[in-house]
N, CA, C and O atoms as CSV, one atom per row, in Angstrom:
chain,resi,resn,atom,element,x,y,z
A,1,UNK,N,N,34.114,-26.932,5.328
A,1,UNK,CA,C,33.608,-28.203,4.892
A,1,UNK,C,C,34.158,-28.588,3.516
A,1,UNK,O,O,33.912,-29.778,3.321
A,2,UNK,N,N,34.804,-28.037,2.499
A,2,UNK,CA,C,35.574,-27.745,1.325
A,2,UNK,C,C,33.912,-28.533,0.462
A,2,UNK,O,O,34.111,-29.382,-0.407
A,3,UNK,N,N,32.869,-28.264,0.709
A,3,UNK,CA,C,32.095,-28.161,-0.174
A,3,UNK,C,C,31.048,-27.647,0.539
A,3,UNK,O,O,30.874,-27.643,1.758
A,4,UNK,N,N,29.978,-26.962,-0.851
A,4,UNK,CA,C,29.593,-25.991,-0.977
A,4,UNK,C,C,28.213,-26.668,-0.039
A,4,UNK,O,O,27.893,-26.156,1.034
A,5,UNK,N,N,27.433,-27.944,-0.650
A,5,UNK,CA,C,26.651,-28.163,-0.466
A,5,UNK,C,C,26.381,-28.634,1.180
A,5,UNK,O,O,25.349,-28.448,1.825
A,6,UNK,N,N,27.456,-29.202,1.569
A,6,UNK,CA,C,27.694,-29.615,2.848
A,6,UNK,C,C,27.796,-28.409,4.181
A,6,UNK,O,O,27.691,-28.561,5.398
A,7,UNK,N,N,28.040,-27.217,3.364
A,7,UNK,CA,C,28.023,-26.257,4.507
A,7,UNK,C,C,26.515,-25.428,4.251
A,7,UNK,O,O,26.141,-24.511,4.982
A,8,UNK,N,N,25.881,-25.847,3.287
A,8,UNK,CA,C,24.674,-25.470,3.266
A,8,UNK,C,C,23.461,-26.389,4.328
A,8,UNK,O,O,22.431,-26.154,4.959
A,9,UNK,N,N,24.322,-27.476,4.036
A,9,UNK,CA,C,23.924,-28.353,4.827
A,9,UNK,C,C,23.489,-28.635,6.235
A,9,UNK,O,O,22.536,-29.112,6.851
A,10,UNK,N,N,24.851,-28.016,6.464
A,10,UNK,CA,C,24.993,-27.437,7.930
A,10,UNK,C,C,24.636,-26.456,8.314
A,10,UNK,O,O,24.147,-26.466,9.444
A,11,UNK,N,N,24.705,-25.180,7.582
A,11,UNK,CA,C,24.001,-23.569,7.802
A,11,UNK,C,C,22.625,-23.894,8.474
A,11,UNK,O,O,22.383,-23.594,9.643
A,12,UNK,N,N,21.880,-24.433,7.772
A,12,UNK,CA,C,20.319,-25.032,7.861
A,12,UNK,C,C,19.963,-25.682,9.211
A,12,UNK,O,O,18.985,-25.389,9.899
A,13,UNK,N,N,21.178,-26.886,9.572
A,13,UNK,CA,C,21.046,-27.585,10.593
A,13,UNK,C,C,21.158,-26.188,11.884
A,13,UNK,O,O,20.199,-25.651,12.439
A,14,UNK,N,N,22.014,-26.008,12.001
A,14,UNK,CA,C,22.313,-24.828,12.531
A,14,UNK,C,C,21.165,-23.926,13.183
A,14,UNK,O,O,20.616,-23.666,14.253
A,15,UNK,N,N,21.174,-23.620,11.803
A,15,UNK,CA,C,19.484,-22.684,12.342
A,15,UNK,C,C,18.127,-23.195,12.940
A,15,UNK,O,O,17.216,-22.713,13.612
A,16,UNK,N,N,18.471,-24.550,12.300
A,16,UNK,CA,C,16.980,-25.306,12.769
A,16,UNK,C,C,17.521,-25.749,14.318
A,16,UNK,O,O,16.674,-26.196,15.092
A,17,UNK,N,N,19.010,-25.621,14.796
A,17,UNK,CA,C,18.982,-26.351,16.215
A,17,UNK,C,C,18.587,-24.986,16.936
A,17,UNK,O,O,17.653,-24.952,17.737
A,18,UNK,N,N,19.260,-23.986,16.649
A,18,UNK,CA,C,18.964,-22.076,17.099
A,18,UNK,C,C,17.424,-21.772,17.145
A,18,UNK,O,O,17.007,-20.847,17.843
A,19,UNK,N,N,16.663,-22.480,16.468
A,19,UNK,CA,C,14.847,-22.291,16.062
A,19,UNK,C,C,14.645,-23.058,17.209
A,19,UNK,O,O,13.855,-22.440,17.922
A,20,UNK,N,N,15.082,-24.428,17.886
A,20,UNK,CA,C,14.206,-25.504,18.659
A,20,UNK,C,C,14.869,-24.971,19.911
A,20,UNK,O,O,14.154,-24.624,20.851
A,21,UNK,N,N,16.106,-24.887,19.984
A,21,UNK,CA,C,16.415,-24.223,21.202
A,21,UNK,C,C,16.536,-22.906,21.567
A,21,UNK,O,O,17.393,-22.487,22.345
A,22,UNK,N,N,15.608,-22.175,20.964
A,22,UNK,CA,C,15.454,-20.518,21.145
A,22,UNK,C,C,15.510,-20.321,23.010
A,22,UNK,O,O,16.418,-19.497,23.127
A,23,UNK,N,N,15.174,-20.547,23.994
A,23,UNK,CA,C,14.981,-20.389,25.057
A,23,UNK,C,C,16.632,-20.473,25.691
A,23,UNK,O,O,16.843,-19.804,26.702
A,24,UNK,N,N,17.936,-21.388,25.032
A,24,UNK,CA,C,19.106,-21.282,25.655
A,24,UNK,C,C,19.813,-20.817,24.727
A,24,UNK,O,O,20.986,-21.133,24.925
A,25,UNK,N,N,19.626,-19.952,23.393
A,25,UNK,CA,C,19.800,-19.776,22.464
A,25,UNK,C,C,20.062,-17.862,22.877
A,25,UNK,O,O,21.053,-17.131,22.844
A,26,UNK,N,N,18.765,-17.673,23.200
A,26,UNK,CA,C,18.522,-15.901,23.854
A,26,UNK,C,C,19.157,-16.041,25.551
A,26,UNK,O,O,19.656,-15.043,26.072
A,27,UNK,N,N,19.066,-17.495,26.389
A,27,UNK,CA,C,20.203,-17.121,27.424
A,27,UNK,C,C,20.990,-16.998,27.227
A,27,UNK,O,O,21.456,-16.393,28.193
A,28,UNK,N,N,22.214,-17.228,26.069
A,28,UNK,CA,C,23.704,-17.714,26.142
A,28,UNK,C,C,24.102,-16.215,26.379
A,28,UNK,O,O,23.655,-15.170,25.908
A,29,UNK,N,N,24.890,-16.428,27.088
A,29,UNK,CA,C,25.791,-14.951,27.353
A,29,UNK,C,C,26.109,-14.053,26.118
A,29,UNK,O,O,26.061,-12.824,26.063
A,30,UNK,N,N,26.474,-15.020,25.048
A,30,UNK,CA,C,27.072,-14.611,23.782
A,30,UNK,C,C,26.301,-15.528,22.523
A,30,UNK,O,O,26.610,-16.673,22.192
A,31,UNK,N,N,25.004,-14.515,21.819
A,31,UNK,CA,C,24.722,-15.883,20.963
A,31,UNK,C,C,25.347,-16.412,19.726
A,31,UNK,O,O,25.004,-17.413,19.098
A,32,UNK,N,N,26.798,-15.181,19.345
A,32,UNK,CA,C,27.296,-15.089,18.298
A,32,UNK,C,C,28.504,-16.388,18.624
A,32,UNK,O,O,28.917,-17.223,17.819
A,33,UNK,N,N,28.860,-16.227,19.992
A,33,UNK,CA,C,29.609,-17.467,20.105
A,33,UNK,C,C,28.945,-18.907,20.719
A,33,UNK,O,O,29.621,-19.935,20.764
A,34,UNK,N,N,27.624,-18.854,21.158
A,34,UNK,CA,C,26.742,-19.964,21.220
A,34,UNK,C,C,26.822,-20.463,19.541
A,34,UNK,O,O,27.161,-21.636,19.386
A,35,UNK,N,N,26.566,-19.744,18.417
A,35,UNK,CA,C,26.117,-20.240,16.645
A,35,UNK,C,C,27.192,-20.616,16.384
A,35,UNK,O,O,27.257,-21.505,15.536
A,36,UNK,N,N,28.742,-19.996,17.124
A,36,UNK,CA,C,30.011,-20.566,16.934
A,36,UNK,C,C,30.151,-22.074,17.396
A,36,UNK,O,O,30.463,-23.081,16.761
A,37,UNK,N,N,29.842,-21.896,18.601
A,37,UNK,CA,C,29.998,-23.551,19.111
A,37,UNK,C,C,29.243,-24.775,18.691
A,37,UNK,O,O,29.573,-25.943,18.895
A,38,UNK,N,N,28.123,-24.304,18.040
A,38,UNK,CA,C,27.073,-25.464,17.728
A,38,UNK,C,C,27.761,-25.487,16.463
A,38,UNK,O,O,28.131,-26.622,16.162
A,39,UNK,N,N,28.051,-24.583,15.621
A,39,UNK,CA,C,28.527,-24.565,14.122
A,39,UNK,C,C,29.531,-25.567,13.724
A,39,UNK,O,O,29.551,-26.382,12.801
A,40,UNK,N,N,30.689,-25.174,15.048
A,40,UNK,CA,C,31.790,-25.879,15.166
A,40,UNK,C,C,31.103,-27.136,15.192
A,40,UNK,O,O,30.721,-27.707,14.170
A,41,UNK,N,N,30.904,-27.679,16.649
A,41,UNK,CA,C,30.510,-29.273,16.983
A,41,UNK,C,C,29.647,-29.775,15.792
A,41,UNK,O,O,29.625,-31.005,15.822
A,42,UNK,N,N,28.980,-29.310,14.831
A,42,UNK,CA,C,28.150,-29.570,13.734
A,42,UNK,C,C,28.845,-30.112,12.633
A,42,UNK,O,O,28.538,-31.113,11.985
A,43,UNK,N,N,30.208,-29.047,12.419
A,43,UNK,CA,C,31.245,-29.529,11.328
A,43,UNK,C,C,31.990,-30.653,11.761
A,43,UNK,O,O,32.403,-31.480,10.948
A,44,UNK,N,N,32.233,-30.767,13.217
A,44,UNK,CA,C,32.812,-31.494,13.498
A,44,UNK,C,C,32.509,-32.945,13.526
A,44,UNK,O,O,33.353,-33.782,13.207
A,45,UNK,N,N,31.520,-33.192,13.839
A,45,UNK,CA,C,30.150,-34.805,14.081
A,45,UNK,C,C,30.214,-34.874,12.554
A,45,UNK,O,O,30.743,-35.908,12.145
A,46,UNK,N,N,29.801,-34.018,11.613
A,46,UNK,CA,C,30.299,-34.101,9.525
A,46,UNK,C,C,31.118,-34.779,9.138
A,46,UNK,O,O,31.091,-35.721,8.346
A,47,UNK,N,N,32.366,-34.041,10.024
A,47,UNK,CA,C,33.460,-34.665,9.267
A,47,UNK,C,C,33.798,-36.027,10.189
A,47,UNK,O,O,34.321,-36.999,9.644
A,48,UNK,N,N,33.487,-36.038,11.541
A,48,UNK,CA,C,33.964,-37.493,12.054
A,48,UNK,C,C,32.695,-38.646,11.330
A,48,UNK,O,O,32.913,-39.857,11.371
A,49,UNK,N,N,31.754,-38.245,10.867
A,49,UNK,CA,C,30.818,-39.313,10.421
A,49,UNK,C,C,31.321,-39.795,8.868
A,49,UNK,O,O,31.359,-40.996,8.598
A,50,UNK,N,N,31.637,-38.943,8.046
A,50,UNK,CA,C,31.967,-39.062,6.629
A,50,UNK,C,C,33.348,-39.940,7.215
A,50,UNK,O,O,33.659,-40.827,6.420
A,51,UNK,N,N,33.972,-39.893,8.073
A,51,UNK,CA,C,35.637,-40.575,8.024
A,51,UNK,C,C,35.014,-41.840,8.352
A,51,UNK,O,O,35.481,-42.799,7.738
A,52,UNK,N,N,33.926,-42.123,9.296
A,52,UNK,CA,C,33.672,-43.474,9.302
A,52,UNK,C,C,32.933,-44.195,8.721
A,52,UNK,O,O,32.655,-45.342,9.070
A,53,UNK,N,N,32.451,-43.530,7.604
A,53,UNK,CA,C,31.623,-44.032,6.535
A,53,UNK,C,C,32.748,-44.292,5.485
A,53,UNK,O,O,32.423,-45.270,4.811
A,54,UNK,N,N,33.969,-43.772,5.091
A,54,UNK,CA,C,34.954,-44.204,4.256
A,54,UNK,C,C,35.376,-45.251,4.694
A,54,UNK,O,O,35.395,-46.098,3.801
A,55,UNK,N,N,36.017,-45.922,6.413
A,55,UNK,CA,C,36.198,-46.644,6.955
A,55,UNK,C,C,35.396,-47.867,6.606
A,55,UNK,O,O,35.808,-48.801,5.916
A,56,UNK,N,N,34.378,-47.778,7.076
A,56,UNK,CA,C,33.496,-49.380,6.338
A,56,UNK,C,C,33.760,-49.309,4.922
A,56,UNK,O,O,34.462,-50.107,4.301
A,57,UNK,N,N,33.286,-48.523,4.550
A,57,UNK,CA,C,33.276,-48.676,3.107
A,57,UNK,C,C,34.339,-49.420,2.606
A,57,UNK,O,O,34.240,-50.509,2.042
A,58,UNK,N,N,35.713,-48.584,2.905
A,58,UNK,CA,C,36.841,-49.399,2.862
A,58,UNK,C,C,37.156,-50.653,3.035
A,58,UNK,O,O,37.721,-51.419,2.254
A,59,UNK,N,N,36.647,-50.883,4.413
A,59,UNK,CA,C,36.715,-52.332,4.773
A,59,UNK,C,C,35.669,-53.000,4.018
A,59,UNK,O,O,36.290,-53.913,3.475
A,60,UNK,N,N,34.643,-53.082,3.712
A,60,UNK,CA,C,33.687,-53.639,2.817
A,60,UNK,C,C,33.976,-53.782,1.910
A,60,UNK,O,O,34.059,-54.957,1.553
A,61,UNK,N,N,34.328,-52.700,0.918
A,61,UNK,CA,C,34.185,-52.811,-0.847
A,61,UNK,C,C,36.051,-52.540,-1.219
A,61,UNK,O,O,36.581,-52.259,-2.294
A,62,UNK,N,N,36.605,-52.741,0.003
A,62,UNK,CA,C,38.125,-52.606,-0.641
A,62,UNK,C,C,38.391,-52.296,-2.189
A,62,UNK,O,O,37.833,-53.055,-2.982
A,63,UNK,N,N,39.058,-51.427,-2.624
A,63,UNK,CA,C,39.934,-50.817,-4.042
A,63,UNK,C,C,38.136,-50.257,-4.733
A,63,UNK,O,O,38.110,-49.473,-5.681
A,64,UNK,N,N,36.796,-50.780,-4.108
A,64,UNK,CA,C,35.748,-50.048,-5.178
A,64,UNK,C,C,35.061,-48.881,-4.116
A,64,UNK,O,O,33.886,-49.221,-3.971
A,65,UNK,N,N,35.243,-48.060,-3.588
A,65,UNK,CA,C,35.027,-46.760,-3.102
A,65,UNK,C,C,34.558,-45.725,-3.598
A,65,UNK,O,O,35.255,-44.710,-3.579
A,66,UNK,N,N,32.980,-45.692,-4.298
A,66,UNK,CA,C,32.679,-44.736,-5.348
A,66,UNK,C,C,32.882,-43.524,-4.710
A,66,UNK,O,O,33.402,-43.579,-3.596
A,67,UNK,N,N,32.572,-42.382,-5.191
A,67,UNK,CA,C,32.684,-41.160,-4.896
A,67,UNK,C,C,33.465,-40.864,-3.853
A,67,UNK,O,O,33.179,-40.169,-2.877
A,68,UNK,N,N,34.666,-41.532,-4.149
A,68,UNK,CA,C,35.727,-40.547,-2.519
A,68,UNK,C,C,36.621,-40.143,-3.852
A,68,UNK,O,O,37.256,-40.955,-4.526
A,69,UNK,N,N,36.533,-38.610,-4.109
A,69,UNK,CA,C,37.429,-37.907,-4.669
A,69,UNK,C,C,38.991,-37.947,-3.799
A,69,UNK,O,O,39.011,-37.966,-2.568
A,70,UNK,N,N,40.077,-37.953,-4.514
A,70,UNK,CA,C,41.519,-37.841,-3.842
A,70,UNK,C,C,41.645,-36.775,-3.684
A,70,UNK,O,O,41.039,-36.046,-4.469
A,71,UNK,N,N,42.559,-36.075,-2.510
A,71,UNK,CA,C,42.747,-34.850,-1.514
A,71,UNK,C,C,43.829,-34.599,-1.195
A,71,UNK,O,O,44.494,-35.600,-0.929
A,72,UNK,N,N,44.321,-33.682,-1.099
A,72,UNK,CA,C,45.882,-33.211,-0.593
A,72,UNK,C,C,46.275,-34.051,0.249
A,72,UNK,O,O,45.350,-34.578,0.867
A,73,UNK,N,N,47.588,-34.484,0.598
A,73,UNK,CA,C,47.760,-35.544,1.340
A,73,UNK,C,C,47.895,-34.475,2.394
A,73,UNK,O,O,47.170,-34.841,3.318
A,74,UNK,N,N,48.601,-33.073,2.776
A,74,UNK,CA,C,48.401,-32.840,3.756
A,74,UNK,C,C,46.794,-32.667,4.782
A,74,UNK,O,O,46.696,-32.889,5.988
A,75,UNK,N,N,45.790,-32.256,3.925
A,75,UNK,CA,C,44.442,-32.475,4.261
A,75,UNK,C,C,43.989,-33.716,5.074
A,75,UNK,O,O,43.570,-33.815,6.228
A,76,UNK,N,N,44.241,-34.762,3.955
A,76,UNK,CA,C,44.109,-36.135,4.752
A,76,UNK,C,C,44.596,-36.068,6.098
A,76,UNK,O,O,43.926,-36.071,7.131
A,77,UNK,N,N,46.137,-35.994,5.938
A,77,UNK,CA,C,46.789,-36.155,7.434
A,77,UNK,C,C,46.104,-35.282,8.533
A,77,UNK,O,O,45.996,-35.693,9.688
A,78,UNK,N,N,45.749,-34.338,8.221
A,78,UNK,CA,C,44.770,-32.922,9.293
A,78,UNK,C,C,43.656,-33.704,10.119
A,78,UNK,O,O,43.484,-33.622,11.335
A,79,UNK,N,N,42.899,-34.516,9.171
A,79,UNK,CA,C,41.299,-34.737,9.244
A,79,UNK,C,C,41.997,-35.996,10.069
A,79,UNK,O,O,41.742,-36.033,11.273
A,80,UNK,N,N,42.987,-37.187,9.443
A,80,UNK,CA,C,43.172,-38.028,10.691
A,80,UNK,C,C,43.847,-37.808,11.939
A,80,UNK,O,O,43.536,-38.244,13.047
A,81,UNK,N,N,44.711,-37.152,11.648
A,81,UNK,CA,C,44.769,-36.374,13.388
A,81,UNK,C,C,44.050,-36.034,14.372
A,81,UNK,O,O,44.102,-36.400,15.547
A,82,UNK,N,N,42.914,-34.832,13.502
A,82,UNK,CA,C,42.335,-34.598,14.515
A,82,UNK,C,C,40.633,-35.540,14.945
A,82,UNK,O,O,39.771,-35.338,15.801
A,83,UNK,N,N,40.789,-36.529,13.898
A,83,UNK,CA,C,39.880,-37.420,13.914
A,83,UNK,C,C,40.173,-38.412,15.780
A,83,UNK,O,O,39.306,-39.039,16.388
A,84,UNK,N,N,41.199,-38.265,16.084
A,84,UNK,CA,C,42.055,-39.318,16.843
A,84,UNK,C,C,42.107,-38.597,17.775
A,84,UNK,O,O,42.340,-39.393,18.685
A,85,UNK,N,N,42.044,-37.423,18.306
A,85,UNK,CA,C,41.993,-36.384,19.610
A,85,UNK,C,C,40.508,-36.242,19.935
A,85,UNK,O,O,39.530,-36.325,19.192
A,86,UNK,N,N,40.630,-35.934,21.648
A,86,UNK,CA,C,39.759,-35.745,22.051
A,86,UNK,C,C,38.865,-34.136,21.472
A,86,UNK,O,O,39.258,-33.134,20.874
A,87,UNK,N,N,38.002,-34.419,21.829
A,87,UNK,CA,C,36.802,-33.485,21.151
A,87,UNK,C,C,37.410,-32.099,21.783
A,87,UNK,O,O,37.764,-31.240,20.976
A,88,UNK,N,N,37.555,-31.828,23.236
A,88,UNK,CA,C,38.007,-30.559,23.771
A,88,UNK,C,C,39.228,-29.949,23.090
A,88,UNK,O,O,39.399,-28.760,22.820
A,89,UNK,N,N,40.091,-31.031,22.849
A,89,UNK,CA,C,41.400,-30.793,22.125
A,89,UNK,C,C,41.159,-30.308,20.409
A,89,UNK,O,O,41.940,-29.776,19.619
A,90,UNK,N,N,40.199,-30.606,20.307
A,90,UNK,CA,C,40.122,-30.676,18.572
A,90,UNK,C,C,39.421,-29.022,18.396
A,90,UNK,O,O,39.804,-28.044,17.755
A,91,UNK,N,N,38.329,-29.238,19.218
A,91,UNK,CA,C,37.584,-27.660,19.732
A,91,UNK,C,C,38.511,-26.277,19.169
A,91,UNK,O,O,38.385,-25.471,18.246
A,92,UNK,N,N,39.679,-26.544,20.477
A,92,UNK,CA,C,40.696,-25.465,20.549
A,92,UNK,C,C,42.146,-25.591,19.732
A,92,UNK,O,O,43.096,-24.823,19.882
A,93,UNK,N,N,42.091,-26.820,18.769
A,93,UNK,CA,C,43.216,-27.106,17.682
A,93,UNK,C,C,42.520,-26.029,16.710
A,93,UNK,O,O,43.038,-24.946,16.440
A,94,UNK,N,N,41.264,-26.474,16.216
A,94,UNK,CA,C,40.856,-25.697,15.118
A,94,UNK,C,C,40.588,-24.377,15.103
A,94,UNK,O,O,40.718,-23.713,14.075
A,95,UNK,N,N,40.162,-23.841,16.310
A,95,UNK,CA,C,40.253,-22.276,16.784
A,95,UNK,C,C,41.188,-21.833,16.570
A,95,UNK,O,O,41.192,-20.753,15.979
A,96,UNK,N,N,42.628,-22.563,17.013
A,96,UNK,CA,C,43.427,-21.749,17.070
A,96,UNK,C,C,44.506,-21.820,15.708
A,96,UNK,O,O,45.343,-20.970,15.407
A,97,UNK,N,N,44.212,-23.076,15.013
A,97,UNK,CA,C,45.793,-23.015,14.090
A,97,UNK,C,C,44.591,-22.527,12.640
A,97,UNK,O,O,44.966,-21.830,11.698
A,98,UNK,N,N,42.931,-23.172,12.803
A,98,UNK,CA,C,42.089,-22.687,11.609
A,98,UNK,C,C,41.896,-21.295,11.181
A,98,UNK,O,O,42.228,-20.753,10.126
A,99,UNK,N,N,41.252,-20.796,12.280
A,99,UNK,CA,C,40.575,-20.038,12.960
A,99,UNK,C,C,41.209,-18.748,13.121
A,99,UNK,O,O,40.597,-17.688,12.989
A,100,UNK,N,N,42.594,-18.850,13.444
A,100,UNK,CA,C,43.520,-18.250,13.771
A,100,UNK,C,C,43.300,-17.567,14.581
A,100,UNK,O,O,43.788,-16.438,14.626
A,101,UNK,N,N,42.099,-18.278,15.913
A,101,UNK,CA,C,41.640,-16.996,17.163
A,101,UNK,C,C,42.946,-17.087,18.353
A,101,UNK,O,O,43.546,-18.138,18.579
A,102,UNK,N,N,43.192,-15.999,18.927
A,102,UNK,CA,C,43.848,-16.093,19.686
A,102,UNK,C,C,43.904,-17.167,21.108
A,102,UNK,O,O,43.188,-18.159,20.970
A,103,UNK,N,N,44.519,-17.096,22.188
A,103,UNK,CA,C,44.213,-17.813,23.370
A,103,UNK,C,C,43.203,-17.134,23.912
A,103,UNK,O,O,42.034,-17.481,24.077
A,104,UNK,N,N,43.786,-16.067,24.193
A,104,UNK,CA,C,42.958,-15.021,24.814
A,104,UNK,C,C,40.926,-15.513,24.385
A,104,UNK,O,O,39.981,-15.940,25.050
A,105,UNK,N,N,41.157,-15.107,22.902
A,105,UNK,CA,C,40.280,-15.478,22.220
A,105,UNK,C,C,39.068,-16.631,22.486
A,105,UNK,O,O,37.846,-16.619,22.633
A,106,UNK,N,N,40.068,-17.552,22.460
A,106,UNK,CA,C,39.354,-19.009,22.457
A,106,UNK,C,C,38.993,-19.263,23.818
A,106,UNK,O,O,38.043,-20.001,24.080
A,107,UNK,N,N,40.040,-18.418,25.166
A,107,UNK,CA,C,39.369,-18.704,26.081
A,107,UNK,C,C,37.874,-18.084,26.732
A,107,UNK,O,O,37.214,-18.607,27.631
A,108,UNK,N,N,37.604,-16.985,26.090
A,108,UNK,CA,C,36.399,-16.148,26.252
A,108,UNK,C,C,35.399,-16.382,25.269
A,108,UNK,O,O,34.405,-15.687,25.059
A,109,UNK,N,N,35.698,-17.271,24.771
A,109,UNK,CA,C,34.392,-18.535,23.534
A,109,UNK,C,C,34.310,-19.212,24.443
A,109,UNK,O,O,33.378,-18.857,25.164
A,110,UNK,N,N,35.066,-20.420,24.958
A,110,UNK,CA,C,34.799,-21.900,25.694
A,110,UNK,C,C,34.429,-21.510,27.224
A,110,UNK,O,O,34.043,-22.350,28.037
A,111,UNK,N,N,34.597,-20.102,27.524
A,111,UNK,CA,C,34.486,-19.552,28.609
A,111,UNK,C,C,35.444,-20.893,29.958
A,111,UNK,O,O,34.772,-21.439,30.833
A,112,UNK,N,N,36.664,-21.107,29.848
A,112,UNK,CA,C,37.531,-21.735,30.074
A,112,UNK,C,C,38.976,-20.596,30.578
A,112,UNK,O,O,39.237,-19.557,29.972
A,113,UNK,N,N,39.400,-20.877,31.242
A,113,UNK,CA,C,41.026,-20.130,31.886
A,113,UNK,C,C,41.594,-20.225,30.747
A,113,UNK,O,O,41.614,-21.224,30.029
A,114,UNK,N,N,42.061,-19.219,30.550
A,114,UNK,CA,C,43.398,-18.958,28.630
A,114,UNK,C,C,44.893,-20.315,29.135
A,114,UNK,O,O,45.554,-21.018,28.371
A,115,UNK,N,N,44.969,-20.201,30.963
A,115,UNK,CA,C,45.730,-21.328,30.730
A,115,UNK,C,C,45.490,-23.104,30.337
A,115,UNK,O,O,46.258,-24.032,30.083
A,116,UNK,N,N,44.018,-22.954,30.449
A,116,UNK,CA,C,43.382,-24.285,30.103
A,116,UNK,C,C,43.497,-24.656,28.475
A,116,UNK,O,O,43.354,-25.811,28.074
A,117,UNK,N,N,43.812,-23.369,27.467
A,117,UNK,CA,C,43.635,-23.405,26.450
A,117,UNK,C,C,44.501,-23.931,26.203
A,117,UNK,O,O,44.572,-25.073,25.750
A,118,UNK,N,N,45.664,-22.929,26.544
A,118,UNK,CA,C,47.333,-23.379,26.332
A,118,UNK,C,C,47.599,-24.769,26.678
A,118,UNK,O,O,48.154,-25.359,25.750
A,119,UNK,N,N,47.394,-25.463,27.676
A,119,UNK,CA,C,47.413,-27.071,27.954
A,119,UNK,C,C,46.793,-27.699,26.864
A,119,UNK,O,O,47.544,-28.087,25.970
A,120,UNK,N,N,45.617,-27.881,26.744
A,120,UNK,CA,C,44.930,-28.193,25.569
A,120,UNK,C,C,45.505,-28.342,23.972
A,120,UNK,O,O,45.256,-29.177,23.102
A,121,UNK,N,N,46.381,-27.154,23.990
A,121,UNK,CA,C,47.140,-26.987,22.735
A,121,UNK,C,C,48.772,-27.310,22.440
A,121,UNK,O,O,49.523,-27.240,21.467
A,122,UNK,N,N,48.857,-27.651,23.666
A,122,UNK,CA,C,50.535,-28.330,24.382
A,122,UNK,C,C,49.997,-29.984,23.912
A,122,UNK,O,O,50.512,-30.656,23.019
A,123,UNK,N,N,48.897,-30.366,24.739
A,123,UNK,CA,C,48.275,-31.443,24.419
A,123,UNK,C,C,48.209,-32.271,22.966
A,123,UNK,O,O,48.327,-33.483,22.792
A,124,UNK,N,N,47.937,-31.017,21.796
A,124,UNK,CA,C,47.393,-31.639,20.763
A,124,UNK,C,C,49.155,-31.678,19.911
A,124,UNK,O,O,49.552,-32.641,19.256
A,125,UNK,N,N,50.055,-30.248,20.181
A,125,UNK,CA,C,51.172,-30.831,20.005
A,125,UNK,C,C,51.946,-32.007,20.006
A,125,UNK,O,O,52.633,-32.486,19.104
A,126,UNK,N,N,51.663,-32.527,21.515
A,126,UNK,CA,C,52.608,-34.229,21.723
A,126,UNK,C,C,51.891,-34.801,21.288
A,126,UNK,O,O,52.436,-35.875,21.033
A,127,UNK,N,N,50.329,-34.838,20.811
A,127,UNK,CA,C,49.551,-35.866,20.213
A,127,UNK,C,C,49.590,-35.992,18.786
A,127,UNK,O,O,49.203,-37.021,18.231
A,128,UNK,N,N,50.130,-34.795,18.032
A,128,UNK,CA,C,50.499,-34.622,16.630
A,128,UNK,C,C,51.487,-35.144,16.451
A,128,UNK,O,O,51.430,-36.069,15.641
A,129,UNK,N,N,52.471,-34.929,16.904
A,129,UNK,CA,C,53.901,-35.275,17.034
A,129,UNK,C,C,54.324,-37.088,17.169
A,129,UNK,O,O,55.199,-37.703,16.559
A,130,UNK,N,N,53.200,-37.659,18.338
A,130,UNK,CA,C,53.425,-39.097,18.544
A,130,UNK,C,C,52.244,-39.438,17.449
A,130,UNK,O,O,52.454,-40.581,17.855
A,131,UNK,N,N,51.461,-39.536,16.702
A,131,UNK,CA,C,50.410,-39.661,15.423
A,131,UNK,C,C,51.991,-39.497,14.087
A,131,UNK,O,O,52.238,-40.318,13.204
A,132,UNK,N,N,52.531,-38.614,14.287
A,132,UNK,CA,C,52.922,-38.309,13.041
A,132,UNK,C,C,54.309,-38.878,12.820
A,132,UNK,O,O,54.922,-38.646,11.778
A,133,UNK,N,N,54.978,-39.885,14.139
A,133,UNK,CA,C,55.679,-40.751,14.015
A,133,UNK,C,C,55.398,-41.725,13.838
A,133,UNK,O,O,56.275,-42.433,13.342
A,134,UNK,N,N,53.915,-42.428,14.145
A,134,UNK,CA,C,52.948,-43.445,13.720
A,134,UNK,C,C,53.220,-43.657,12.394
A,134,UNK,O,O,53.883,-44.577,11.914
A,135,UNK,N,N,52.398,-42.306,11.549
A,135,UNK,CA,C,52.318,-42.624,10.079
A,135,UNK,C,C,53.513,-42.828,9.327
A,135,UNK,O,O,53.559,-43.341,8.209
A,136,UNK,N,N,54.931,-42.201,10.306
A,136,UNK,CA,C,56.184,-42.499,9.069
A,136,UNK,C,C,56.634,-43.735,9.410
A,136,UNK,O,O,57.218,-44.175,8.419
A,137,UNK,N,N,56.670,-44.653,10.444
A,137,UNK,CA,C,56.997,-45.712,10.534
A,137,UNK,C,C,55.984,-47.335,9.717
A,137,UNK,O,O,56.422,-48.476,9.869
């Protein structure tokens, strides 16, 4: 979350969704990768909500944008990429290039075929690739 307070933020949410849903929480096959997946989709709904709260903002208060600190431009480019892919794709982008979990890996989290992963990640390739001829033109 590159801040402190925001993943506290989330830690909390987290636990309080693990507290209300205790009953599919103690089914999940795996609850260490059930706290993974909610954790994930948690950071993820964070960061797609904060991008569209800069968005109005932007469009609203053009050049007066309080508190948006400036960010690595490669960062930026990350967060709009994967802002612009589908959710399954973004899932197994960040597993695998963040995360650095294997296929193998990621496919015994999403409980998904390791070749479903690999598509998925072929996927976010041509979608990086046609995005990132977007932004230089």
């Amino acid at each position: 979350m590159r801040d402190g307070e925001s993943a506290k933020d989330v830690m909390q949410e987290v636990f309080l969704r693990a507290f209300e849903a205790r009953a599919e929480f103690t089914a999940a096959a795996s609850p260490l990768a059930w706290l993974y997946r909610v954790t994930t989709n948690n950071c993820l709904n964070r960061l797609r909500d904060a991008r569209r709260r800069r968005t109005i903002l932007g469009r609203n208060f053009a050049g007066d944008s309080p508190g948006v600190a400036p960010t690595a431009d490669a960062a930026l480019t990350v967060r709009a990429l994967l802002g612009n892919l589908p959710e399954d794709v973004q899932e197994i982008a960040i597993y695998y290039f963040v995360d650095q979990m294997s296929q193998e890996e990621i496919s015994t989290l999403l409980a998904v075929p390791r070749r479903t992963v690999g598509y998925r990640l072929e996927q976010f390739r041509v979608l990086a690739r046609a995005q990132d001829r977007e932004m230089a033109s």
